[in-house]
PDBQT receptor file of N, H, CA, C and O in Angstrom, charges set to zero:
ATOM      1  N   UNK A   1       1.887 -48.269  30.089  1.00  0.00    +0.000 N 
ATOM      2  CA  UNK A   1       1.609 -46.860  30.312  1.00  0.00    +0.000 C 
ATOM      3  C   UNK A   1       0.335 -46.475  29.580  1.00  0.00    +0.000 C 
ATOM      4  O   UNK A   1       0.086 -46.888  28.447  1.00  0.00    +0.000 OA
ATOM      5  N   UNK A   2      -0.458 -45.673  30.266  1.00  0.00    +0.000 N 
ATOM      6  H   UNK A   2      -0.256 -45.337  31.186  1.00  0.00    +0.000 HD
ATOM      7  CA  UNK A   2      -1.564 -45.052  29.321  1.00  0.00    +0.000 C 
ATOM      8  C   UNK A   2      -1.606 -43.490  29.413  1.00  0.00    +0.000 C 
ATOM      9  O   UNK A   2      -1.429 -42.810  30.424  1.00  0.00    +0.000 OA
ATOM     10  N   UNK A   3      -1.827 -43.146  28.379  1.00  0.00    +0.000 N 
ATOM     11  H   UNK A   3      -1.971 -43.698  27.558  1.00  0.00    +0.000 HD
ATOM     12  CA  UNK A   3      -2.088 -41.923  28.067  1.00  0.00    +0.000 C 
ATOM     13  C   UNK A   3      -3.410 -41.149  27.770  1.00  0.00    +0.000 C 
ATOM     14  O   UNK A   3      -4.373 -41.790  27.348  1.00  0.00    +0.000 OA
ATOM     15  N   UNK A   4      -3.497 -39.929  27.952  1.00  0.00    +0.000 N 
ATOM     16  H   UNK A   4      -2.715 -39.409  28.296  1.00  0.00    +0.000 HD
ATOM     17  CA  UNK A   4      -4.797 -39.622  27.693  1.00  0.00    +0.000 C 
ATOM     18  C   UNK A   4      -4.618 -38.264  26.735  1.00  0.00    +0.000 C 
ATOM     19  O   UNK A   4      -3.852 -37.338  27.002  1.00  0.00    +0.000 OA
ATOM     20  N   UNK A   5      -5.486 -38.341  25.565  1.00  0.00    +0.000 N 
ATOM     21  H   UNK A   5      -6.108 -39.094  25.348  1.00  0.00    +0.000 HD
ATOM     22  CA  UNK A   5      -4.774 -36.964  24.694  1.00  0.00    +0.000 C 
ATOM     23  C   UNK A   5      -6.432 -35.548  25.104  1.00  0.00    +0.000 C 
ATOM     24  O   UNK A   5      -7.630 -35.828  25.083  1.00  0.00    +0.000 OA
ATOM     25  N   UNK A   6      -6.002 -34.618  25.314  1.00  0.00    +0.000 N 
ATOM     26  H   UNK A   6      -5.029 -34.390  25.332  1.00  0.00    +0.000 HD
ATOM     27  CA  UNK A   6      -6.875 -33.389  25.643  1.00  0.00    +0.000 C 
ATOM     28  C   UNK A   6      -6.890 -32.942  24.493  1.00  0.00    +0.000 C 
ATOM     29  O   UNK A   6      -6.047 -33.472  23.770  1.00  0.00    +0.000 OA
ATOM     30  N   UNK A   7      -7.712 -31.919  23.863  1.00  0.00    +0.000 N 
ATOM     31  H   UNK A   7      -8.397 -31.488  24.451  1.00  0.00    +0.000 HD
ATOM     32  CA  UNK A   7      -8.124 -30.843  22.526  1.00  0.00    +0.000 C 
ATOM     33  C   UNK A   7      -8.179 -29.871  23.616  1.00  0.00    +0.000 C 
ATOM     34  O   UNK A   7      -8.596 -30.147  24.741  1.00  0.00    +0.000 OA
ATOM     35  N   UNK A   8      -7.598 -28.333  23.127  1.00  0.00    +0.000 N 
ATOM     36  H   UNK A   8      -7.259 -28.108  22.213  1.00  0.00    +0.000 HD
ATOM     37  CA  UNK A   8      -7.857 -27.164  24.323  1.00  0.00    +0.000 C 
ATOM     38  C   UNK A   8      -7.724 -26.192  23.358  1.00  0.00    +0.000 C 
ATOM     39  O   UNK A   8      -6.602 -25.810  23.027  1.00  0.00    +0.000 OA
ATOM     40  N   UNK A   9      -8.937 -25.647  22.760  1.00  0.00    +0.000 N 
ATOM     41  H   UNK A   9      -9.849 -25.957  23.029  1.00  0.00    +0.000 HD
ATOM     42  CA  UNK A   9      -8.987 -24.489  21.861  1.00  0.00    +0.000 C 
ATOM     43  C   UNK A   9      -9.268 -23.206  22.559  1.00  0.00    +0.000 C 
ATOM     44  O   UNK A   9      -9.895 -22.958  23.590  1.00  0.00    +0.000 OA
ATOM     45  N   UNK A  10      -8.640 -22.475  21.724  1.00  0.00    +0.000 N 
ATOM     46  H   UNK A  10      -8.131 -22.676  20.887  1.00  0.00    +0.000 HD
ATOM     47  CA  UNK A  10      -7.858 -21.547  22.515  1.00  0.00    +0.000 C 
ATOM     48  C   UNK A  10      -7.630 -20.498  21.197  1.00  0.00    +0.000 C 
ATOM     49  O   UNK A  10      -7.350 -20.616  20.004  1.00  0.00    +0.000 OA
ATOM     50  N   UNK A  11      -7.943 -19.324  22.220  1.00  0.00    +0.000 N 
ATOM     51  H   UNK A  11      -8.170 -19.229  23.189  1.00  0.00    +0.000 HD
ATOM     52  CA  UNK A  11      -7.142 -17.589  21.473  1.00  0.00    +0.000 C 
ATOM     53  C   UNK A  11      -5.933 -17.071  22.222  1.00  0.00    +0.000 C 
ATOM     54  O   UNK A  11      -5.719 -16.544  23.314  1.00  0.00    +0.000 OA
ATOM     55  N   UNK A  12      -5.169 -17.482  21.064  1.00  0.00    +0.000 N 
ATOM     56  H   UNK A  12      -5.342 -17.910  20.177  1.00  0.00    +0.000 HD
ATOM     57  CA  UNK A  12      -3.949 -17.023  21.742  1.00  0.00    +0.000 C 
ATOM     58  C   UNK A  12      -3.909 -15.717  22.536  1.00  0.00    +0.000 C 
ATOM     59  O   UNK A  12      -3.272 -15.611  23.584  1.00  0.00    +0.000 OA
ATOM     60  N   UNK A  13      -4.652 -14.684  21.964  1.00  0.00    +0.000 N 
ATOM     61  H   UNK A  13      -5.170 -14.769  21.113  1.00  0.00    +0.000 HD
ATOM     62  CA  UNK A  13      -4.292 -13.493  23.079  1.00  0.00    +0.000 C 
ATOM     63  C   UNK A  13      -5.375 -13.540  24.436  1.00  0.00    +0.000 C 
ATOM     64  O   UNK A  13      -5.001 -12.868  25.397  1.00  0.00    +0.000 OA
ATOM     65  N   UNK A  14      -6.345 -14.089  24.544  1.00  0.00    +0.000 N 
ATOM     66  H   UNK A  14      -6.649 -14.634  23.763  1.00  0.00    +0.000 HD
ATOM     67  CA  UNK A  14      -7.079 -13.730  25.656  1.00  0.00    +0.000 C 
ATOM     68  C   UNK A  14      -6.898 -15.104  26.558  1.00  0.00    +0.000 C 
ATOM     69  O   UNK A  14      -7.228 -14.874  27.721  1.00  0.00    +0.000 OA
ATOM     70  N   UNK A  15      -6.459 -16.492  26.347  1.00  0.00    +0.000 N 
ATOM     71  H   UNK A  15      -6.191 -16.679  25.402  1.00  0.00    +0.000 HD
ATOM     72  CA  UNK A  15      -6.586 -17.465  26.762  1.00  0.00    +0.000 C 
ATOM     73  C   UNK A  15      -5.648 -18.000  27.804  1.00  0.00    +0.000 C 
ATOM     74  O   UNK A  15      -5.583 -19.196  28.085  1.00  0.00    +0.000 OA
ATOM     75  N   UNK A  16      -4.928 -17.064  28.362  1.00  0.00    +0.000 N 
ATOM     76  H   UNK A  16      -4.981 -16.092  28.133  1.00  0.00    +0.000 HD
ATOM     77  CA  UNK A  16      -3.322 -17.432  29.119  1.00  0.00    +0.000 C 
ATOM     78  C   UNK A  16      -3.988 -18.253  30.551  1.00  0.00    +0.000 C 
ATOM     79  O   UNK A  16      -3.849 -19.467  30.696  1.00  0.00    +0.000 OA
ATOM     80  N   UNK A  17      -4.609 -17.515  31.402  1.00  0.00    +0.000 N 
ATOM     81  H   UNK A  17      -4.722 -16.528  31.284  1.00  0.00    +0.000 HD
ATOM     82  CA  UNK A  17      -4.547 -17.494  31.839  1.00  0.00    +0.000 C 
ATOM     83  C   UNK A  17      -5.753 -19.171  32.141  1.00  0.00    +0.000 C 
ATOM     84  O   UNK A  17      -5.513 -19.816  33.161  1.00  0.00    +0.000 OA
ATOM     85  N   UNK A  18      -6.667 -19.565  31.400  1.00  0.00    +0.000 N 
ATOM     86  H   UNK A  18      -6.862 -19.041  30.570  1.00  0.00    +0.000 HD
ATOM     87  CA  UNK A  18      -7.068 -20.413  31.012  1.00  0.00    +0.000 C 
ATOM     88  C   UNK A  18      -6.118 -21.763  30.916  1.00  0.00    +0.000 C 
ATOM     89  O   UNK A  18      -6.142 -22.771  31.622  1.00  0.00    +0.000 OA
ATOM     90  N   UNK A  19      -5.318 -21.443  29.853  1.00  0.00    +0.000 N 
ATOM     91  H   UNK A  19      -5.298 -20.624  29.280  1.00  0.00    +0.000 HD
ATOM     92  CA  UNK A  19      -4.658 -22.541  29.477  1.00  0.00    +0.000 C 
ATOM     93  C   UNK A  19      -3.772 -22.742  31.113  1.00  0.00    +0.000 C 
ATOM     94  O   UNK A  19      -3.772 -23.858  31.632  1.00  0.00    +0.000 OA
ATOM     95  N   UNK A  20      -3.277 -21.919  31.594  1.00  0.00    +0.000 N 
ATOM     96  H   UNK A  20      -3.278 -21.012  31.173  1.00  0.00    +0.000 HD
ATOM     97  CA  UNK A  20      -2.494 -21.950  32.449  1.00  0.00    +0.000 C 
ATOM     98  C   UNK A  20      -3.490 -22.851  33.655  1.00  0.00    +0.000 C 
ATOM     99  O   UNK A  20      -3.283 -23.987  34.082  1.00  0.00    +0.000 OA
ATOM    100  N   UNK A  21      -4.456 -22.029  33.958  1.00  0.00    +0.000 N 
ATOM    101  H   UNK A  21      -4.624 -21.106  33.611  1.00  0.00    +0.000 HD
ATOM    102  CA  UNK A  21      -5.353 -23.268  34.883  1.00  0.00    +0.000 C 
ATOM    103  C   UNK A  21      -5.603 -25.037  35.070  1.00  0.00    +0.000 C 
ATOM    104  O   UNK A  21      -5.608 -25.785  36.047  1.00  0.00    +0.000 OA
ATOM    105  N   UNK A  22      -5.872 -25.308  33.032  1.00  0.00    +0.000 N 
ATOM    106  H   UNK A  22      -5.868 -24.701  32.238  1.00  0.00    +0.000 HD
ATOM    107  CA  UNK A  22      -6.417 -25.978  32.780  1.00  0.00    +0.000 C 
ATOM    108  C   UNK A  22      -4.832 -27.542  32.945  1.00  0.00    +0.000 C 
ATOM    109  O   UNK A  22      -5.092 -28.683  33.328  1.00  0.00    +0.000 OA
ATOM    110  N   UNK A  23      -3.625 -27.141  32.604  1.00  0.00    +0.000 N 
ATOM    111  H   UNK A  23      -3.414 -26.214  32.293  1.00  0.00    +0.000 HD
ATOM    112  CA  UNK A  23      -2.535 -27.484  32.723  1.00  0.00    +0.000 C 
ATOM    113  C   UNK A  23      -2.398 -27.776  34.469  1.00  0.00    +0.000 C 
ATOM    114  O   UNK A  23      -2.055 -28.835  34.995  1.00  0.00    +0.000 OA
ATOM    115  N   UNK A  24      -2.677 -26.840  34.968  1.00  0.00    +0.000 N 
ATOM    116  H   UNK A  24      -2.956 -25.980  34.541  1.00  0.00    +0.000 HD
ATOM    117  CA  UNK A  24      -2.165 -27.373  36.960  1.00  0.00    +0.000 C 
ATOM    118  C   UNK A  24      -3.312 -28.360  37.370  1.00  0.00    +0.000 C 
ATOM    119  O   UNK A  24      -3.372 -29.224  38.245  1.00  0.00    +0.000 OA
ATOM    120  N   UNK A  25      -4.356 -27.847  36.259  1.00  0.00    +0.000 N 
ATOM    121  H   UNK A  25      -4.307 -27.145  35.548  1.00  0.00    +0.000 HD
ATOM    122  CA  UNK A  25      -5.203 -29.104  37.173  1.00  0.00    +0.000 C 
ATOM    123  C   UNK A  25      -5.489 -30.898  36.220  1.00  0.00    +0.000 C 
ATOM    124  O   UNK A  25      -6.525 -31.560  36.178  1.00  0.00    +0.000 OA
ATOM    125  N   UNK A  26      -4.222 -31.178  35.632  1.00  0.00    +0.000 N 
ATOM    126  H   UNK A  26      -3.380 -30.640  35.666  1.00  0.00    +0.000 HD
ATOM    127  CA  UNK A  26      -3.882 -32.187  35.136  1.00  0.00    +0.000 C 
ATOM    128  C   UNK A  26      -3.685 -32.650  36.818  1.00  0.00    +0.000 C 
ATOM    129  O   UNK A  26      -3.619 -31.898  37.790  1.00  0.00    +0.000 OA
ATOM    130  N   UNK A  27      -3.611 -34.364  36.775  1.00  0.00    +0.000 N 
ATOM    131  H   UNK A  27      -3.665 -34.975  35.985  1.00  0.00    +0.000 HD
ATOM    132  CA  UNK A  27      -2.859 -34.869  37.316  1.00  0.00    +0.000 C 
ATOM    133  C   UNK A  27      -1.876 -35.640  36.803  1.00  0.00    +0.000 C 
ATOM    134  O   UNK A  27      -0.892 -35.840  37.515  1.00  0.00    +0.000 OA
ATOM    135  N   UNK A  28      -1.929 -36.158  35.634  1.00  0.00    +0.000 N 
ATOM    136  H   UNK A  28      -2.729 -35.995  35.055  1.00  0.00    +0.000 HD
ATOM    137  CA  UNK A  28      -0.531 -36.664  35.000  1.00  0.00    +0.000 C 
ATOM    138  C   UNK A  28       0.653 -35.602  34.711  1.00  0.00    +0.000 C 
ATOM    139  O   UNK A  28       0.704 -34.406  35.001  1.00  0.00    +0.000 OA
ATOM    140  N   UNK A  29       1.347 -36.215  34.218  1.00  0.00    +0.000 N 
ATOM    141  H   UNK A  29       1.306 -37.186  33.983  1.00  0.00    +0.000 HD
ATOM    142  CA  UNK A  29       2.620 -35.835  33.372  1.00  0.00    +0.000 C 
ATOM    143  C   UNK A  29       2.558 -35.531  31.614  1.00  0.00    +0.000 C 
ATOM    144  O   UNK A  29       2.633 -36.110  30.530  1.00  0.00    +0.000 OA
ATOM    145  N   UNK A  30       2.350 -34.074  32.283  1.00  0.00    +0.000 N 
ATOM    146  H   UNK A  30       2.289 -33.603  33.163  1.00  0.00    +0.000 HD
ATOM    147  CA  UNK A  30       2.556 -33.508  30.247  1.00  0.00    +0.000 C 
ATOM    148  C   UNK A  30       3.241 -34.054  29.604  1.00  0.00    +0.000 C 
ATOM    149  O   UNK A  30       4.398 -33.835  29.963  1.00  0.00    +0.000 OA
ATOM    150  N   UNK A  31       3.159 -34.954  28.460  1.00  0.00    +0.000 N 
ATOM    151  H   UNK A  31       2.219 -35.132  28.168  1.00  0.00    +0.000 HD
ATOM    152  CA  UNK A  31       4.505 -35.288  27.691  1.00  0.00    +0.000 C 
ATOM    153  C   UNK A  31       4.708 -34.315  26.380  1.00  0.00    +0.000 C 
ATOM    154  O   UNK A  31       5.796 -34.303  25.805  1.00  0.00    +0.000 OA
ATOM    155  N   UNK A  32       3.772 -33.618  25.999  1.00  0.00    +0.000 N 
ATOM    156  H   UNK A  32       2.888 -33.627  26.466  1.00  0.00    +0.000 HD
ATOM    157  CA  UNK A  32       4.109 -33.042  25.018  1.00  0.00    +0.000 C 
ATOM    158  C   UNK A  32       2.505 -31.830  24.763  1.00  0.00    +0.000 C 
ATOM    159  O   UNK A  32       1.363 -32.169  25.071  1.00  0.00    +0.000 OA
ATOM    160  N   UNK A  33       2.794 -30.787  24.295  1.00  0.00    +0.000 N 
ATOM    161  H   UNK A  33       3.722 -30.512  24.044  1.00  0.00    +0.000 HD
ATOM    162  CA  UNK A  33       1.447 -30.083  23.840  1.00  0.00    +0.000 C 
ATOM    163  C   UNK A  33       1.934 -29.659  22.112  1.00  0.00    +0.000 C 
ATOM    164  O   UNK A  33       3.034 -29.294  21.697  1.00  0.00    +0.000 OA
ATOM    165  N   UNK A  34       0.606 -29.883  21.350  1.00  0.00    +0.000 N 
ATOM    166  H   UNK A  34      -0.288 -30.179  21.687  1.00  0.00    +0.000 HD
ATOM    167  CA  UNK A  34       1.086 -29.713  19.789  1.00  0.00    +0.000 C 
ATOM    168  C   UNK A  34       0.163 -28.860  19.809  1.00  0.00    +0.000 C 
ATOM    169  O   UNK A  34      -0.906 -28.820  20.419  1.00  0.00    +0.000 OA
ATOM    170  N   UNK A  35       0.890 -27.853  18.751  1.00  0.00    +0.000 N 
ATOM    171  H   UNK A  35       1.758 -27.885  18.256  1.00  0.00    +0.000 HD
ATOM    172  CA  UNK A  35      -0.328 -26.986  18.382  1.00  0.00    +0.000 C 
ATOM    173  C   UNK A  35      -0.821 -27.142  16.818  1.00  0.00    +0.000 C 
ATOM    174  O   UNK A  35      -0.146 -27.762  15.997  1.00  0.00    +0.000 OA
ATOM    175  N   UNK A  36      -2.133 -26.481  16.486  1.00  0.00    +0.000 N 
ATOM    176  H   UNK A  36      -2.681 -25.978  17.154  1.00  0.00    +0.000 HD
ATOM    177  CA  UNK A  36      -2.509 -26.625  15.235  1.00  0.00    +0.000 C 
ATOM    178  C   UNK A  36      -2.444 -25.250  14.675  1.00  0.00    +0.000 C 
ATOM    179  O   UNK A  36      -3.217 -24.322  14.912  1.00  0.00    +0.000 OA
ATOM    180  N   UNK A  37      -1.413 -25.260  13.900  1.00  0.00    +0.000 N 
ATOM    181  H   UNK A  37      -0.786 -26.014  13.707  1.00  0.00    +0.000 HD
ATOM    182  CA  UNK A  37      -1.400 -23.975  13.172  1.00  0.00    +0.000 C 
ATOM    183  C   UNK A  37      -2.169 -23.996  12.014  1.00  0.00    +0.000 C 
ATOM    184  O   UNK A  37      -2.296 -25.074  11.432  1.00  0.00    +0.000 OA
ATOM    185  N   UNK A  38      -2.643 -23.110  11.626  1.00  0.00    +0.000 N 
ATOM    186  H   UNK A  38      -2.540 -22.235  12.099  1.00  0.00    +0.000 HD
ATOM    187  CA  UNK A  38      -3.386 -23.203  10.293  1.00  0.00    +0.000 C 
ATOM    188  C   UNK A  38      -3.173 -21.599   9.432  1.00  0.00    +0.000 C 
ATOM    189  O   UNK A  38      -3.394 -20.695  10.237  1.00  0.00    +0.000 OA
ATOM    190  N   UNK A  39      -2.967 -21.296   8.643  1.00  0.00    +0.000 N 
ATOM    191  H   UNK A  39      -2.787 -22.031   7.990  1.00  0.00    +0.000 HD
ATOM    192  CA  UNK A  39      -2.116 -20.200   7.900  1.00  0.00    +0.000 C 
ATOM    193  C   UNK A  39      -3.662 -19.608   7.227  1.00  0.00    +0.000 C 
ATOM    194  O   UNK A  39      -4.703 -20.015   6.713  1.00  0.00    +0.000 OA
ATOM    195  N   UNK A  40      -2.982 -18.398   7.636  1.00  0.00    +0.000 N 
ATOM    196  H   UNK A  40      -2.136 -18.067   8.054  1.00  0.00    +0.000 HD
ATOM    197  CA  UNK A  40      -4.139 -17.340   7.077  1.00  0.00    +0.000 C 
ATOM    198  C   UNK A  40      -3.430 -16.197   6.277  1.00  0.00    +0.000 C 
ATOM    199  O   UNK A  40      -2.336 -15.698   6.544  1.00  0.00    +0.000 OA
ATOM    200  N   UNK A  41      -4.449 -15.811   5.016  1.00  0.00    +0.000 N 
ATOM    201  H   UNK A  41      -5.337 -16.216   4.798  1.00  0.00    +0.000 HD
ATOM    202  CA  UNK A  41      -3.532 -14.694   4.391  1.00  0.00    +0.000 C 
ATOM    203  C   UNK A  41      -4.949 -13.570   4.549  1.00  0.00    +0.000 C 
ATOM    204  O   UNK A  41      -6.140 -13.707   4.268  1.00  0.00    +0.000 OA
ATOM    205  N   UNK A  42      -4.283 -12.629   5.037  1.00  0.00    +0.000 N 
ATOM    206  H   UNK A  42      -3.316 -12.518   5.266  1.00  0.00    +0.000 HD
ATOM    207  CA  UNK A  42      -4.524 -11.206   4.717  1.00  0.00    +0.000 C 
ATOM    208  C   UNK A  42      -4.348 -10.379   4.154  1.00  0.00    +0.000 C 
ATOM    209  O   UNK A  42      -3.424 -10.810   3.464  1.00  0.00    +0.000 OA
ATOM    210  N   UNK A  43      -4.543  -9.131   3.750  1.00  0.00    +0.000 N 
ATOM    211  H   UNK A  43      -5.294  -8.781   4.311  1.00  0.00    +0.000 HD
ATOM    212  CA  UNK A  43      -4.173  -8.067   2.839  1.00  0.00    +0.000 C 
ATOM    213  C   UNK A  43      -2.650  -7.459   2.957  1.00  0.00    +0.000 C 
ATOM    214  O   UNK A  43      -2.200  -6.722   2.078  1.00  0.00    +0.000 OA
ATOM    215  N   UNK A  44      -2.057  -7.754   3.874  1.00  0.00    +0.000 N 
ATOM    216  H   UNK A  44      -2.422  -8.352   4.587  1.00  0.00    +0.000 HD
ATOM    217  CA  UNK A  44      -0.547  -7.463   3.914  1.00  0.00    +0.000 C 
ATOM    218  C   UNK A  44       0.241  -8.989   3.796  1.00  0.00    +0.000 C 
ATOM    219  O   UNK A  44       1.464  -9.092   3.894  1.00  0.00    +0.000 OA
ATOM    220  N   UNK A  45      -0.337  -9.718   3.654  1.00  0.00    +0.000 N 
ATOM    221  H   UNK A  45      -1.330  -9.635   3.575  1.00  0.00    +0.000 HD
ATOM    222  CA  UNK A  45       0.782 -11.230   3.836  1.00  0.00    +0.000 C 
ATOM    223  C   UNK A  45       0.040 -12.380   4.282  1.00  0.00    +0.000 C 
ATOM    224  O   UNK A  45      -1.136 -12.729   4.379  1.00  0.00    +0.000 OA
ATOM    225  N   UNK A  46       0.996 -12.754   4.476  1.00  0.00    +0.000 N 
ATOM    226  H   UNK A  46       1.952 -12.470   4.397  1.00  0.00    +0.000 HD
ATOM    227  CA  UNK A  46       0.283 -14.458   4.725  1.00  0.00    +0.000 C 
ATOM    228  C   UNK A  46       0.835 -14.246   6.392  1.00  0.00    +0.000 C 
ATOM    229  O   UNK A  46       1.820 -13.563   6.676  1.00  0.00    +0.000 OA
ATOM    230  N   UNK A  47       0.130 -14.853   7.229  1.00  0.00    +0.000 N 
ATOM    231  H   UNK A  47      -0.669 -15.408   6.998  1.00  0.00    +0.000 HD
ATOM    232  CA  UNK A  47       0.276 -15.193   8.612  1.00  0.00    +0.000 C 
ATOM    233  C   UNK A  47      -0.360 -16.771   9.026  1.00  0.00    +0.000 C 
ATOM    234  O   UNK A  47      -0.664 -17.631   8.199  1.00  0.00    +0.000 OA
ATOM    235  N   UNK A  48      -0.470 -16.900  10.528  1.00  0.00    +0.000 N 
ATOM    236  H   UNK A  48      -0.223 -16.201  11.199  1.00  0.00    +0.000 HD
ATOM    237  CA  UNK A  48      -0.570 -18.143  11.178  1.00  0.00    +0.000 C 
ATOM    238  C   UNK A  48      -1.163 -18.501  11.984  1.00  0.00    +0.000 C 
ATOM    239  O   UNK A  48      -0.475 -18.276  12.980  1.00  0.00    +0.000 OA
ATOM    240  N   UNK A  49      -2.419 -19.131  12.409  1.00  0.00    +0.000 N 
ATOM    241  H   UNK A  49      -2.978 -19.314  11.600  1.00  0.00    +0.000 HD
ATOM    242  CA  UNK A  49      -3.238 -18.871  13.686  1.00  0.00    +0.000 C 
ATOM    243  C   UNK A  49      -2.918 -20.258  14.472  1.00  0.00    +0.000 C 
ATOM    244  O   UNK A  49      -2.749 -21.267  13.788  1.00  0.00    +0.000 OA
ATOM    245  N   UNK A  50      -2.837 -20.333  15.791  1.00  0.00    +0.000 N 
ATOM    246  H   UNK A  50      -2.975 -19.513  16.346  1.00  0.00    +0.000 HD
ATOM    247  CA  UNK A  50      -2.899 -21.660  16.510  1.00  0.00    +0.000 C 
ATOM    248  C   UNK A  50      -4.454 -21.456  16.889  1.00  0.00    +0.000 C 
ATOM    249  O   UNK A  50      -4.767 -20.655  17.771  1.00  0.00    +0.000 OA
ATOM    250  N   UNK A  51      -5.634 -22.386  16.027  1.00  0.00    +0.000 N 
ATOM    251  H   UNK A  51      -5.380 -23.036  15.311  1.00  0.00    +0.000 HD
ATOM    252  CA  UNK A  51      -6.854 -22.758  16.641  1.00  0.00    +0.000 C 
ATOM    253  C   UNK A  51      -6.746 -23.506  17.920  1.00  0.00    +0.000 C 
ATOM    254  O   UNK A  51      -7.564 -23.223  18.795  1.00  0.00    +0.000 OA
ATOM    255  N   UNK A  52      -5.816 -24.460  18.165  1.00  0.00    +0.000 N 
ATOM    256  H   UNK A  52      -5.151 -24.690  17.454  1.00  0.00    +0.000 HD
ATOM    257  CA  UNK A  52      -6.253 -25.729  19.325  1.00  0.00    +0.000 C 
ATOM    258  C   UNK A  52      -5.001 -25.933  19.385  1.00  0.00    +0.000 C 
ATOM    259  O   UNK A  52      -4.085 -25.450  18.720  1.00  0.00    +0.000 OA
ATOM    260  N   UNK A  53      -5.005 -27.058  20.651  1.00  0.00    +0.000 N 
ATOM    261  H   UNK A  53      -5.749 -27.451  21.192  1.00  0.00    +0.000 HD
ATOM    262  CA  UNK A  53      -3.473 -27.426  21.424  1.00  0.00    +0.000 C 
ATOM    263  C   UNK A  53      -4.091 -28.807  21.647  1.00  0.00    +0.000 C 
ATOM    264  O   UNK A  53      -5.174 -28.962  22.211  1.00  0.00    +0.000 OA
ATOM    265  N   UNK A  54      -3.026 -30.200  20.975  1.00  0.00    +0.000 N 
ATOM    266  H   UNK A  54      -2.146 -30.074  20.516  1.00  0.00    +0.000 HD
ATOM    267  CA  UNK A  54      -3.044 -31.095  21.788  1.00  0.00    +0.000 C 
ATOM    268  C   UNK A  54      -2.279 -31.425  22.975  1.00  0.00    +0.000 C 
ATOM    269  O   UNK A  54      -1.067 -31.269  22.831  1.00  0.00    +0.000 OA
ATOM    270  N   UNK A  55      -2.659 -31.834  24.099  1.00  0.00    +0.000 N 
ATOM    271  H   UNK A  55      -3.644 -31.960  24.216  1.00  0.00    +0.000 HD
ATOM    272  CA  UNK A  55      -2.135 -32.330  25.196  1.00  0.00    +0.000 C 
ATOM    273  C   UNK A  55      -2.174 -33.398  25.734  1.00  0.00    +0.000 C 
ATOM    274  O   UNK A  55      -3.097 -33.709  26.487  1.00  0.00    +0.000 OA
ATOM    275  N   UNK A  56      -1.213 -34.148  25.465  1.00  0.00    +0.000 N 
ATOM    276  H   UNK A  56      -0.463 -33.896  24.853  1.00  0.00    +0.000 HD
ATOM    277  CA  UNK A  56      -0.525 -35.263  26.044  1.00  0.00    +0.000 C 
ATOM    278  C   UNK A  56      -0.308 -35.438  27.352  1.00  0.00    +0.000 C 
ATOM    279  O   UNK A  56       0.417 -34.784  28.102  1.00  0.00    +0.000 OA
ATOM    280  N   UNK A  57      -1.056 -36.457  27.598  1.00  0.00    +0.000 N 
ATOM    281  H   UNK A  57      -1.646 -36.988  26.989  1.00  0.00    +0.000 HD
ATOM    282  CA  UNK A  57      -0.966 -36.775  29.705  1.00  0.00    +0.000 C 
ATOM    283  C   UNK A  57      -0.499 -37.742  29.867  1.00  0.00    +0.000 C 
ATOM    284  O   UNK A  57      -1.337 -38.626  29.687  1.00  0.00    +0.000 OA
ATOM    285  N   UNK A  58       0.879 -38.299  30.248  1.00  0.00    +0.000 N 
ATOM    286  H   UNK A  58       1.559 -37.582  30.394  1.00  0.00    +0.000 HD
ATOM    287  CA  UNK A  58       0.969 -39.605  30.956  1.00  0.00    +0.000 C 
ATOM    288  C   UNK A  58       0.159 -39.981  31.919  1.00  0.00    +0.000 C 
ATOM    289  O   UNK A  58       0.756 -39.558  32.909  1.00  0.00    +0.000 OA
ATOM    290  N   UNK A  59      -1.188 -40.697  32.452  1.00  0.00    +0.000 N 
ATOM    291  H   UNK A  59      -1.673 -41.040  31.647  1.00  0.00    +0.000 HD
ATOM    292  CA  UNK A  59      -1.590 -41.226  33.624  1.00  0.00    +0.000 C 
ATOM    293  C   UNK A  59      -0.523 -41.626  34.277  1.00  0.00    +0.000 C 
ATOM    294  O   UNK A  59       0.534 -42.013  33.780  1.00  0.00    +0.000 OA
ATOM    295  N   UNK A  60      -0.827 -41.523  35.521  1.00  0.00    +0.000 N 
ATOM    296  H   UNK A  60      -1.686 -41.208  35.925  1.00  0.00    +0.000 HD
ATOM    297  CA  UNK A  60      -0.427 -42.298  37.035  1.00  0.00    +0.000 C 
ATOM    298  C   UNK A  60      -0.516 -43.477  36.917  1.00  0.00    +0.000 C 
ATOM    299  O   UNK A  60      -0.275 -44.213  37.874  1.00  0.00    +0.000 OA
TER     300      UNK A  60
C-alpha cells in the first residue's frame, strides 16, 4: 500500500468551504486527518489554534 501525506493550512473560521473542496478532489481514501493544535494565551485565558491539518491518502 502507499500512501501519500497532504499539509492543508487553514483558518478555521473562513476555510470550510476550501477544506471541503480540497477533500472531494482526493482520489484516494482518507485514512485519517490530524490537526496541529498549538495553544495560545490571551488576556482572558489560555486557548487553542488549529494552524494546519495532516491528511492521510491511501492511493489506489
Amino acid at each position: 500500500m502507499k500512501y501519500k501525506v497532504h499539509r492543508f493550512d487553514i483558518n478555521m473560521q473562513r476555510d470550510r468551504d476550501k477544506l471541503e473542496q480540497f477533500l472531494n478532489s482526493l482520489e484516494g481514501e482518507i485514512v485519517s486527518i490530524i490537526p496541529n493544535i498549538e495553544p495560545k494565551l490571551q488576556g482572558m485565558g489560555a486557548t487553542a489554534k488549529v494552524d494546519f491539518l495532516y491528511i492521510v491518502e491511501k492511493m489506489k
